[in-house]
C-alpha positions in Angstrom: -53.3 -22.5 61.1 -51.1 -23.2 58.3 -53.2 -25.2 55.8 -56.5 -23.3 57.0 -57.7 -22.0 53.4 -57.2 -25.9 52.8 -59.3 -26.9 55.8 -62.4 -24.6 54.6 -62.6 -27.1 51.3 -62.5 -30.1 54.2 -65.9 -32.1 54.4 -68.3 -30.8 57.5 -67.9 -34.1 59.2 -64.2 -33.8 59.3 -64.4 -30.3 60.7 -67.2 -31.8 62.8 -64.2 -34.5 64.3 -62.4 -31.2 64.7 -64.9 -29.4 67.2 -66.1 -32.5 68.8 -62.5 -32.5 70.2 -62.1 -28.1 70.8 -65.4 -29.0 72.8 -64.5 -31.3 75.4 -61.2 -29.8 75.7 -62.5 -26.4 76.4 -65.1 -28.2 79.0 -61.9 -29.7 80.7 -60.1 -26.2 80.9 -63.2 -24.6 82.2 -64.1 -27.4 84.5 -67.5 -27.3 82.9 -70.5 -30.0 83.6 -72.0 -31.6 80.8 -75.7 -29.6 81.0 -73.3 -25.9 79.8 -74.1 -25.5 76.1 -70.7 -25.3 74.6 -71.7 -21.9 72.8 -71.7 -20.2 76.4 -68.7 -21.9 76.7 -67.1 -20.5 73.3 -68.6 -17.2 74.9 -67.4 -17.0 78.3 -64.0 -17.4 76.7 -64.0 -15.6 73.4 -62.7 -18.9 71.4 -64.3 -19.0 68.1 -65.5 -22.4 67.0 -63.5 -24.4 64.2 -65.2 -23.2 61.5 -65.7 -19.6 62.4 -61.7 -20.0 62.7 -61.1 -21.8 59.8 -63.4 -19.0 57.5 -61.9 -15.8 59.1 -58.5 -16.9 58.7 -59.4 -18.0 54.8 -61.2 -14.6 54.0 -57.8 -13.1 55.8 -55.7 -15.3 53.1 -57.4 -14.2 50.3 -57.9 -10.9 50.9 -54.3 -10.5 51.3 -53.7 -12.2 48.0 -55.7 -9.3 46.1 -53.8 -7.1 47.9 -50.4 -8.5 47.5 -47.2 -6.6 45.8 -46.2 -9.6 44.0 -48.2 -9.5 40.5 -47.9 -13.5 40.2 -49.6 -13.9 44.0 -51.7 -11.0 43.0 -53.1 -13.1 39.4 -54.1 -16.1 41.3 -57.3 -14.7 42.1 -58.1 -14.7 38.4 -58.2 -18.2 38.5 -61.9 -18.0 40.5 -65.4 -17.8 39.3 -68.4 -17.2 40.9 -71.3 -18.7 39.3 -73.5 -18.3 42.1 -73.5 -21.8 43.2 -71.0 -21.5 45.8 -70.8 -19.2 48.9 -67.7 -17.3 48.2 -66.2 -17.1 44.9 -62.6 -18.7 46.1 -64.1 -22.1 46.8 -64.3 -23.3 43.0 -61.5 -23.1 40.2 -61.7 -22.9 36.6 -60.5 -26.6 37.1 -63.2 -28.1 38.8 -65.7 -28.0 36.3 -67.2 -31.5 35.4 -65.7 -33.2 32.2 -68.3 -32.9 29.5 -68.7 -36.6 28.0 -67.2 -37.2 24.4 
């Protein structure tokens, strides 16, 4: 939980490693055959999957960062734009715009 707004940048097939695991874990705990679809599974026992976690705990972050006292934790979200390319304006910084050639 502590790097999670991290985690949400992570490649899918590293957060696909993740879930792999959370799945046959949660199969073990529920003594589970191999024929239950591991979204009854995530059901029966109100787990969210990894990136359902990862998202709602980044949206949580951020949120909180608007909202924050501190006017220097509070500015950071200046540092975002959304161009309409990515899914939530948070994901891209003024930094990661691609060097123009000279």
């Amino acid at each position: 939980m502590y790097a999670t707004p991290i985690w949400n940048l992570a490649a899918p097939t590293n957060k696909k490693k993740i879930q792999v695991i959370q799945n046959k874990l949660l199969r073990i705990f529920r003594n589970s055959s191999c024929y239950i679809r591991t979204d009854i599974i995530h059901s029966d026992i109100n787990i969210k999957t990894v990136d359902e976690f990862i998202t709602h705990l980044s949206r949580k972050f951020f949120i909180g960062t608007i909202n924050h006292p501190n006017d220097l934790i509070a500015f950071q979200i200046s540092f975002t734009a959304n161009n309409g390319k990515h899914r939530y304006p948070y994901s891209t910084t003024k930094w990661s715009l691609p060097l123009k050639p000279p």
